[in-house]
N, C-alpha and C positions, 0 to 999 in steps of 0.2 A: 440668037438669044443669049445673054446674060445673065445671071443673077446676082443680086443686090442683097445683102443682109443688113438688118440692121441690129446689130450688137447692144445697143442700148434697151430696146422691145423683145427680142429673141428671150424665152424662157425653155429653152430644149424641149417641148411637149413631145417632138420626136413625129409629129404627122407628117412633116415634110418626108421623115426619114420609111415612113409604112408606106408613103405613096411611092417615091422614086429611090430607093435603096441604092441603085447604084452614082445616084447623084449627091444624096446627104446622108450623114452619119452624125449622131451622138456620139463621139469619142468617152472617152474613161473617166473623164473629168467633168463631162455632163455639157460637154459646150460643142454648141453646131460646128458640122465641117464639111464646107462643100466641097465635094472630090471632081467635083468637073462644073466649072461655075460657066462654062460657055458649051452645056450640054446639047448632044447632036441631035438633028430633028427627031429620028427615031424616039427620043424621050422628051420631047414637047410637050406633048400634052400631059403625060405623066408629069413634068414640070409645072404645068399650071394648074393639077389639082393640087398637087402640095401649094401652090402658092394660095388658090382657094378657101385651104384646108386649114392652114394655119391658122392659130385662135387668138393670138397676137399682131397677126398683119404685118411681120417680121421680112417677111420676103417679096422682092419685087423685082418682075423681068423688063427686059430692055431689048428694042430689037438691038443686033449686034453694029 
């Protein structure tokens, strides 16, 4: 798995970041950062509720 951001659509609402914390973060500056953008199966599916969750449609996975 992958993920994809799209920087033009991303508005940091930050849901990506309450579902999977150890994959995304709001930085200080208000802008997404994915800390493990080829995250291990263990966080799969907590990947694709953030990617659900999003209210922008900002994030999209890929198998690898």
């Amino acid at each position: 798995m992958r993920i994809t951001v799209d920087r033009d659509r991303c508005q940091s609402h930050g849901q990506c970041e309450y579902a999977a914390p150890e994959v995304f973060q709001i930085d200080d500056d208000g802008d997404l950062e994915v800390l493990t953008p080829e995250p291990p199966e263990a966080q799969h599916d907590l990947v694709q509720q953030a990617v659900h969750n999003c209210p922008t449609g900002a994030l999209t996975v890929s198998p690898d």
